[in-house]
C-alpha positions in Angstrom: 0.1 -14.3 -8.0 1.9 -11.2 -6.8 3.3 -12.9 -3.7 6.7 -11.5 -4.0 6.7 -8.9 -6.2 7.0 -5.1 -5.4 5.9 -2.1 -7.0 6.7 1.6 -7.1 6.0 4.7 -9.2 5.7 8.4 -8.8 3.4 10.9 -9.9 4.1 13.0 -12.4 2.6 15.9 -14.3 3.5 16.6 -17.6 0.9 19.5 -17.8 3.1 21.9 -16.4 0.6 22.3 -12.9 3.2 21.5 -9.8 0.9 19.3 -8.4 1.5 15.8 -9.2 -1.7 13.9 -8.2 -4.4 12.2 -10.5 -6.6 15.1 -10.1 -4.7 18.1 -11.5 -3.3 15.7 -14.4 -1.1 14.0 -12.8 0.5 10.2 -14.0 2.1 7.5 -12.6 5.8 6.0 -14.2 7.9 2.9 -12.8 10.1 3.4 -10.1 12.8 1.1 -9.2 12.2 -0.6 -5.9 15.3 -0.3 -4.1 16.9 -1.9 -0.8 16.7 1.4 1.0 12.7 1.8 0.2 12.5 -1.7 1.2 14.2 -1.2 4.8 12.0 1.7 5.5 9.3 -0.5 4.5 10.4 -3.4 7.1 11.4 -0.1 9.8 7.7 0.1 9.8 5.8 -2.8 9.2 5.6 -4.4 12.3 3.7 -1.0 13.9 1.2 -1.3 11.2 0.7 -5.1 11.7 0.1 -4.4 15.2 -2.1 -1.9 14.9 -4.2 -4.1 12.4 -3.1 -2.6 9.1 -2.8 -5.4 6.8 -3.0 -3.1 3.7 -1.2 0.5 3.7 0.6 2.6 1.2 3.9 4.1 1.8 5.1 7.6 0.3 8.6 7.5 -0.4 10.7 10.3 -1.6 14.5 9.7 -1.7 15.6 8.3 1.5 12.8 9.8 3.4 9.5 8.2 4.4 7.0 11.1 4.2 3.1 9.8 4.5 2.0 6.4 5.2 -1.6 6.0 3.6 -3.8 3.6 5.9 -7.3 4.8 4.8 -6.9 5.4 1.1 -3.6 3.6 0.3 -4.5 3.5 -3.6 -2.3 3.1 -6.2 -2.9 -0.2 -6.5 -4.4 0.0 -10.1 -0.7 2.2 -10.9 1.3 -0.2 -9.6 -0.2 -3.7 -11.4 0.1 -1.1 -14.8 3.9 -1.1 -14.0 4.4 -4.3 -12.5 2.3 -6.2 -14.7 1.0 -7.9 -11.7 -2.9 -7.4 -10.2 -1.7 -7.0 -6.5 -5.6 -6.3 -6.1 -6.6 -10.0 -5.6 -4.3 -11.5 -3.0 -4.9 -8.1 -1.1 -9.1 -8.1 -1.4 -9.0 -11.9 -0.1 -7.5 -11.6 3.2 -9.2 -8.3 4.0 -12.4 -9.8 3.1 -11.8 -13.0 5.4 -10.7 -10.5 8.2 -13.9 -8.8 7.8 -15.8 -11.7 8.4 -13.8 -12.7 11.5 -14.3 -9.5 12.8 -18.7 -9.7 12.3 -18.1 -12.6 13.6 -16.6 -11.9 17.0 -17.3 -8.7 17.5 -15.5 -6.9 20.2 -13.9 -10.7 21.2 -10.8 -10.1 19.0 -9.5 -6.8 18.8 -8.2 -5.5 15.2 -4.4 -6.0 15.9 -5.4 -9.9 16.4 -7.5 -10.1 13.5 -4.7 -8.4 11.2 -2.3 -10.9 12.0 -4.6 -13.9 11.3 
């Protein structure tokens, strides 16, 4: 269970491209979680929950929040590497219970309420 548990890496590339991403050869190494990427993490979680974004991926670098990743957050596969936690299953289950609210009802529940079921 990765209730809990936080994860955070960067991307590196040891190919000597500048680009760090998966595509140009980029790889991902731990990252301490600290309290200041934690309290930009809580500075905007409650915007995301309200606009129905129960999963989302934060980019972080040094005290500065630079993208925040709602329709491809990824990383999760990095991040259970380095944690040694599958963050993949508690995140699948609620989105796919939310889904089915949301065939269910239809227009009846807007996405904000269904994020915060």
């Amino acid at each position: 269970m990765s209730q809990g548990k936080y994860a955070a890496f960067r991307r590196v590339n040891t190919k000597g491209d500048m680009r760090s991403n998966m595509h140009s050869g980029g790889e991902s190494e731990p990252v301490e979680v600290t309290d200041q990427m934690l309290n930009l993490v809580e500075a905007v979680r409650p915007k995301l929950v309200r606009d129905g974004m129960f999963l989302a991926g934060l980019d972080i670098v040094d005290d500065k929040l630079m993208e925040i990743n709602v329709f491809t957050p990824g990383g999760l596969g990095s991040a259970a590497k380095h944690a040694g936690v599958d963050f993949t299953e508690p995140s699948s289950t609620p989105s796919s219970a939310k889904s089915n609210t949301a065939r269910l009802y239809g227009k009846q529940i807007d996405n904000r309420e269904i994020a915060t079921l």
